[in-house]
Residue frames relative to the residue before (quaternion, step in Angstrom):
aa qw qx qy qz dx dy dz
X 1.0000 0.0000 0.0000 0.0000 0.00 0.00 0.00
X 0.6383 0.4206 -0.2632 0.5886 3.71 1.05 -0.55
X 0.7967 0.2748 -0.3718 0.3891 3.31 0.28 -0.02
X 0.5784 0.4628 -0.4917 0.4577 3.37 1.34 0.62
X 0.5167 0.6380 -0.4580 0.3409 3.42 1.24 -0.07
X 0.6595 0.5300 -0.2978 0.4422 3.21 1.22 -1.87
X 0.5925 0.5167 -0.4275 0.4464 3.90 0.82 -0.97
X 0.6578 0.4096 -0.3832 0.5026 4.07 0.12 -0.57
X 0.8375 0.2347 -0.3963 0.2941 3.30 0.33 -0.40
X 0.4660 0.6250 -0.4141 0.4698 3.36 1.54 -0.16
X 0.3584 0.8285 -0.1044 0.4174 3.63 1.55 0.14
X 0.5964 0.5991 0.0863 0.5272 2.64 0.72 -2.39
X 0.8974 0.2809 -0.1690 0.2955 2.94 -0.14 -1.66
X 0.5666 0.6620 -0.2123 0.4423 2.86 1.39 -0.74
X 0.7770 0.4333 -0.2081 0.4064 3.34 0.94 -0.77
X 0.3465 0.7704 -0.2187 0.4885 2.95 2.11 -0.58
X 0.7658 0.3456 -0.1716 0.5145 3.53 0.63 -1.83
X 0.5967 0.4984 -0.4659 0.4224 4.00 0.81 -0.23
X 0.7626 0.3931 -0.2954 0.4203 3.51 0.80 -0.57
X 0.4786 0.4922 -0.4500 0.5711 3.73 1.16 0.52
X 0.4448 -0.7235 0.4885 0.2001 3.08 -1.59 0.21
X 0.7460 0.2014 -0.0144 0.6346 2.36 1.36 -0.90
X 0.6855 -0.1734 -0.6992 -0.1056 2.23 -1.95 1.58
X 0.4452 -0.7558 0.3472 0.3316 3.42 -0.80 1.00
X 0.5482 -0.5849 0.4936 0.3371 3.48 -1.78 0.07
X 0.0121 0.7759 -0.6292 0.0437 3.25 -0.78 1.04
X 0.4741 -0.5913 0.5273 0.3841 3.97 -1.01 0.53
X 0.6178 -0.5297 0.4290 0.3920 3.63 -1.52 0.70
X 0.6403 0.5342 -0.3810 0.3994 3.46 0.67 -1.14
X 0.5532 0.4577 -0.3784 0.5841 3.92 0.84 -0.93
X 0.7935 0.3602 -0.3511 0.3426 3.74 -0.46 -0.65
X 0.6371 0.5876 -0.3225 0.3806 3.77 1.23 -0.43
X 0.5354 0.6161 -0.2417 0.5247 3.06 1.93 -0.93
X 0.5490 0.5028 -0.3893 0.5424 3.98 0.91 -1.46
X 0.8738 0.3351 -0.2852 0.2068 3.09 -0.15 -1.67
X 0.4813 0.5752 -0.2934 0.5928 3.76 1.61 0.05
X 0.5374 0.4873 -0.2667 0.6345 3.59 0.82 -0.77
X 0.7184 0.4168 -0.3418 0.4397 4.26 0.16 -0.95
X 0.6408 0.6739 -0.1641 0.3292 3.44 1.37 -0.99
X 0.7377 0.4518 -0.1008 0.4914 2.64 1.06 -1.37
X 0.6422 0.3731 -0.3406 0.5765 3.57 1.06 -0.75
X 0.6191 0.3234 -0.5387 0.4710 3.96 0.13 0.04
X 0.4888 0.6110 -0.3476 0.5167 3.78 0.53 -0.39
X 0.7636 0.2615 -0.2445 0.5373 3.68 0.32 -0.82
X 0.6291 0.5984 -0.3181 0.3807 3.70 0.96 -0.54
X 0.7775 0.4392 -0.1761 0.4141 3.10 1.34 -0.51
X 0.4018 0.7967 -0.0943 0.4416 2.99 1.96 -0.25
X 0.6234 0.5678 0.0235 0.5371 2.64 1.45 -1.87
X 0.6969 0.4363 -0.2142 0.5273 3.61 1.14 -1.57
X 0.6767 0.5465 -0.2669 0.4149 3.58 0.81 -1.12
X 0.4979 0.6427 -0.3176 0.4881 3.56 1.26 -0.88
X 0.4585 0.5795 -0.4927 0.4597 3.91 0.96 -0.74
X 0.9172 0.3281 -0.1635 0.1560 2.77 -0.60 -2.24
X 0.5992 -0.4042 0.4270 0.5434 3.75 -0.81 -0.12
X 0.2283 -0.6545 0.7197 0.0397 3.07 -1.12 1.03
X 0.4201 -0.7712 0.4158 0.2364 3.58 0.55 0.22
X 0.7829 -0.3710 0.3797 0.3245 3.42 -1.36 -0.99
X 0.4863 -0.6150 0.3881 0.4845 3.77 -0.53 0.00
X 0.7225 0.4611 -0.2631 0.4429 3.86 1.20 -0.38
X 0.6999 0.0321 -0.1112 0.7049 3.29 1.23 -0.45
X 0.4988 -0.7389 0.4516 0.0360 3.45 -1.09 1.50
X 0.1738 -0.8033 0.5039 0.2656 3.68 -0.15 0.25
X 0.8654 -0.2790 0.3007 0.2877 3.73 -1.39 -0.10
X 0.7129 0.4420 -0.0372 0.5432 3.21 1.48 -1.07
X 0.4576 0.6267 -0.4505 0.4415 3.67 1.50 -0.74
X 0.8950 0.2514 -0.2425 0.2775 3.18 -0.89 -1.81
X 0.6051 0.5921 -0.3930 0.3588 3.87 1.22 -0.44
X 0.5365 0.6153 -0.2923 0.4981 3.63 1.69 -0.90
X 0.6467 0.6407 -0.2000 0.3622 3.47 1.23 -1.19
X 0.4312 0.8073 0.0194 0.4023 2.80 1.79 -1.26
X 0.8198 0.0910 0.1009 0.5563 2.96 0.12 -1.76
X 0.4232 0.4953 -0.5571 0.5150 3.97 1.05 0.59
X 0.8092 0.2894 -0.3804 0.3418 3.74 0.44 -1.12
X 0.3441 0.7486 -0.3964 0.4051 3.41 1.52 0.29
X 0.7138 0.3022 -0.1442 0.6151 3.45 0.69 -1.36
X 0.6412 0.3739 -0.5113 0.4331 3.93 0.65 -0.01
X 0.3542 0.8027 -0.3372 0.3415 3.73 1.03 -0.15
X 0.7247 0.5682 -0.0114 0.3896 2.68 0.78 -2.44
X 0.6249 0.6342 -0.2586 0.3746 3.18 1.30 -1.85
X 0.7180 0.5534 -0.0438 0.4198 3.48 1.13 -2.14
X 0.6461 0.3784 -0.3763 0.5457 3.55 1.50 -0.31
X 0.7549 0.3865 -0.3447 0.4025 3.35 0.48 -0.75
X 0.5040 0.3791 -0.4843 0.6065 4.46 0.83 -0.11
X 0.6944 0.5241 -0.4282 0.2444 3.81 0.36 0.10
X 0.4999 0.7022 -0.1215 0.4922 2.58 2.03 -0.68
X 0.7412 0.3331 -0.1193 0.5704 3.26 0.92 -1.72
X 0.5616 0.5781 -0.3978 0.4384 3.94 0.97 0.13
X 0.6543 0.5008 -0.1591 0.5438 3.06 1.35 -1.18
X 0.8289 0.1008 -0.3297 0.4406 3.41 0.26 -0.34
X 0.4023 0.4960 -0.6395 0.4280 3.43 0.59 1.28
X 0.4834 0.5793 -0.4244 0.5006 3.76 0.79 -0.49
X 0.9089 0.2558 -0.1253 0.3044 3.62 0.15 -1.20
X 0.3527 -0.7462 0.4158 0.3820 2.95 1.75 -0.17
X 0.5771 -0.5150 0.4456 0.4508 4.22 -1.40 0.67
X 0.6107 0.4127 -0.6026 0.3059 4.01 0.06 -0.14
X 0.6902 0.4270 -0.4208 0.4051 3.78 0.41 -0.03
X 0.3257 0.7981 -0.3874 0.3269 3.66 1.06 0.15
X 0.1234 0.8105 -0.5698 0.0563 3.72 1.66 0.72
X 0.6961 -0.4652 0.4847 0.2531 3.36 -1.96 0.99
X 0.1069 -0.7878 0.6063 0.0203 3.33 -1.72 0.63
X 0.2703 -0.7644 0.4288 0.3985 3.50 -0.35 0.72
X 0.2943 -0.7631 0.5753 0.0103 3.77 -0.98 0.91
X 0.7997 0.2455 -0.1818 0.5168 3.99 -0.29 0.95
X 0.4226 0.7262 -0.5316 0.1068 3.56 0.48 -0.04
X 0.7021 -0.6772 0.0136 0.2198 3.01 -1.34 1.87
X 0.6165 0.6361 -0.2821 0.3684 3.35 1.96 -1.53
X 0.5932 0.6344 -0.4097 0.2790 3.08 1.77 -1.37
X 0.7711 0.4554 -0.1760 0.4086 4.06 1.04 -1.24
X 0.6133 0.5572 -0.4399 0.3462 2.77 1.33 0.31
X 0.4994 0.6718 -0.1873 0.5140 3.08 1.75 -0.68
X 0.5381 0.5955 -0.3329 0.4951 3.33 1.09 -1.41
X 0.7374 0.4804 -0.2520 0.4024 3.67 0.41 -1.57
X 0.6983 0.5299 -0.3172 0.3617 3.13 0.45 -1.37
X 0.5170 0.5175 -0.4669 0.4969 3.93 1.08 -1.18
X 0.7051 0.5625 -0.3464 0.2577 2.99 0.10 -1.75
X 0.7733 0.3957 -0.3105 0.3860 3.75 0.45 -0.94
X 0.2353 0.8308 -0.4212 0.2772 3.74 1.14 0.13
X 0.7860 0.4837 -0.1151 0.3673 2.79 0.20 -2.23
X 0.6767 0.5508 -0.2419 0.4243 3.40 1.30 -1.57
X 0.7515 0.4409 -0.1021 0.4801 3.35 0.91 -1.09
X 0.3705 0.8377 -0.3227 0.2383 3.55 1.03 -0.07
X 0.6262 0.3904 -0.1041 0.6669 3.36 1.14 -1.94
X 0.8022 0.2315 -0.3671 0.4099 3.59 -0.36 -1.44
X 0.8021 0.3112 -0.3521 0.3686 3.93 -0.32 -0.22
X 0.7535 -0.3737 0.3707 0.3938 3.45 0.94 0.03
X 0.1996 -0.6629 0.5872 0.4195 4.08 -0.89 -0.20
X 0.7271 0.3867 -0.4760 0.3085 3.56 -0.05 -0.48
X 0.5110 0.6682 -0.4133 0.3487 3.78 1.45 -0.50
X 0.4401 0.7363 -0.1724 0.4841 3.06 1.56 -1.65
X 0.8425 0.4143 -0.1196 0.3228 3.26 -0.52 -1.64
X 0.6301 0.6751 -0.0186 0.3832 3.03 1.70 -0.83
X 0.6798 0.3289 -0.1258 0.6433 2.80 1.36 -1.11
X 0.5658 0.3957 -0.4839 0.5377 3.67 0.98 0.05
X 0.5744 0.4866 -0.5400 0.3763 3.78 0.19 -0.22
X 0.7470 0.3927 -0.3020 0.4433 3.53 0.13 -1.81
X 0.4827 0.6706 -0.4208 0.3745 4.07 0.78 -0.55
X 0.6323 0.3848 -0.1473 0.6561 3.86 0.88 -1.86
X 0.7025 0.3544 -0.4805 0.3874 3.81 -0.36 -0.77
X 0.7965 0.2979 -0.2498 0.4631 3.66 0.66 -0.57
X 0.6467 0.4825 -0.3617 0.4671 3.58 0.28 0.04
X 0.8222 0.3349 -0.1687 0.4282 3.25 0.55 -1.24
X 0.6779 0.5189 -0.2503 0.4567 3.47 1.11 -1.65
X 0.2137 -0.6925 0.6140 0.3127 3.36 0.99 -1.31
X 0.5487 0.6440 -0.4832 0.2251 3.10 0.44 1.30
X 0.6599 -0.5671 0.2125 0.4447 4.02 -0.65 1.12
X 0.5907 -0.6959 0.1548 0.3779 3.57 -0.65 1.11
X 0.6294 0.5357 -0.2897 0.4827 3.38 1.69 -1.38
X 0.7098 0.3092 -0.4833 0.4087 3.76 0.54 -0.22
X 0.6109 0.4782 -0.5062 0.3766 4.14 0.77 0.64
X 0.5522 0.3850 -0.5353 0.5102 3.19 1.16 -0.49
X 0.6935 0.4208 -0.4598 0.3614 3.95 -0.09 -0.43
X 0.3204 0.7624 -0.2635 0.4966 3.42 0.89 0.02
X 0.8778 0.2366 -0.0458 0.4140 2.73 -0.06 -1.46
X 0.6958 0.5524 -0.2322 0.3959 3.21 1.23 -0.94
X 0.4948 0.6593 -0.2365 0.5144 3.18 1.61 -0.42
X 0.7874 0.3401 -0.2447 0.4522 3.59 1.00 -1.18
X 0.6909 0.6140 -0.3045 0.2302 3.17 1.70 -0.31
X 0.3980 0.7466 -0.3399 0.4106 2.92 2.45 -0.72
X 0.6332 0.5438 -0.3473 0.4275 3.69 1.16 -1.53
X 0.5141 0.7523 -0.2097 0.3547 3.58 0.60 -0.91
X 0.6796 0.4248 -0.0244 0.5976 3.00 1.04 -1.76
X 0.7409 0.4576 -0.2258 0.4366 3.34 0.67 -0.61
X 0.7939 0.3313 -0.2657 0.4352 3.25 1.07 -0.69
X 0.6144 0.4381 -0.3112 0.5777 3.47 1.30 -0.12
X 0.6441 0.3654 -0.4424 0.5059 4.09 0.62 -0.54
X 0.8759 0.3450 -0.0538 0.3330 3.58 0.14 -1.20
X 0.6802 0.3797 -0.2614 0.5699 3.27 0.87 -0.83
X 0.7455 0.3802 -0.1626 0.5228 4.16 0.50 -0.86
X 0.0871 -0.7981 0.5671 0.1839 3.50 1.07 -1.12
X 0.3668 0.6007 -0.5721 0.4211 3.38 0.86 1.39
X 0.3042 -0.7884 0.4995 0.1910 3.73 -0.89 1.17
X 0.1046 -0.7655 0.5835 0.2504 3.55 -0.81 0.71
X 0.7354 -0.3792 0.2782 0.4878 3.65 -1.43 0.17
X 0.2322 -0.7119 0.6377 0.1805 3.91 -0.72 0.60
X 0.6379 -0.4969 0.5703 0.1448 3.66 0.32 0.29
X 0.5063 -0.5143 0.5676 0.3963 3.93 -1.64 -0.04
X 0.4718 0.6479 -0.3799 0.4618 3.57 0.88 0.60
């Protein structure tokens, strides 16, 4: 009798996750590879950026060294997770390849939200910026009621403002404002 319960609900759940889109079912061995594969290209992206700047001298370093440095042992990282990966699942062979869940909504929402920062930084300002990524998480993610994130937020930006305009006397971007 319990194990026909535990079967229906092992069911359930199952039938549950086909009708969602999100998050999807991916084998570990696939996700070690993405997540090595994500590494390795932010790792090379930065590389790439650092390569600009003056990387300087071997006695006195420039701006561009220690971030280039960075992102090589980044991509060597990457290299060592993912031949772990492919070592490892030659050792164990694909039946042990157990499922992962792969996309899960708060994570992309977050993902996005960071993501718009950078973009939105100069033209709207940082504390506008900063803002709108708080009240964004406090409601999406926290589940919390919009007027108490936008108050929220405005609150943490005032502090912000205070500790970087007045208290540090470090200017952030003000935005067409």
């Amino acid at each position: 009798m319990a194990d026909q319960a535990s079967t229906t609900d092992q069911a359930q759940q199952s039938a549950s996750r086909e009708r969602r889109a999100f998050p999807w079912l991916i084998g570990a061995r696939r996700g070690g590879f993405m997540a090595a594969g994500a590494l390795a290209l932010t790792g090379v992206i930065f590389a790439w950026q650092a390569a600009l700047l003056d990387l300087g001298q071997v006695g006195l370093p420039g701006p561009g060294f220690f971030p280039l440095a960075l992102a090589l042992l980044l991509v060597a990282f990457s290299g060592a997770i993912a031949l772990e990966g492919w070592l490892g699942s030659a050792k164990l062979g694909s039946a042990k390849d157990e499922p992962l869940e792969f996309g899960h909504p708060q994570v992309l929402i977050t993902f996005a939200a960071l993501l718009a920062v950078p973009i939105l930084f100069e033209p709207l300002g940082a504390l506008i910026a900063l803002g709108l990524l708080t009240a964004v998480l406090l409601v999406f993610i926290a589940r919390v009621s919009p007027v108490l994130a936008v108050l929220a937020s405005a609150l943490g930006m005032a502090a912000c403002w205070y500790l970087f305009q007045e208290l540090l006397g470090v200017r952030l971007p003000t935005g067409p404002f």
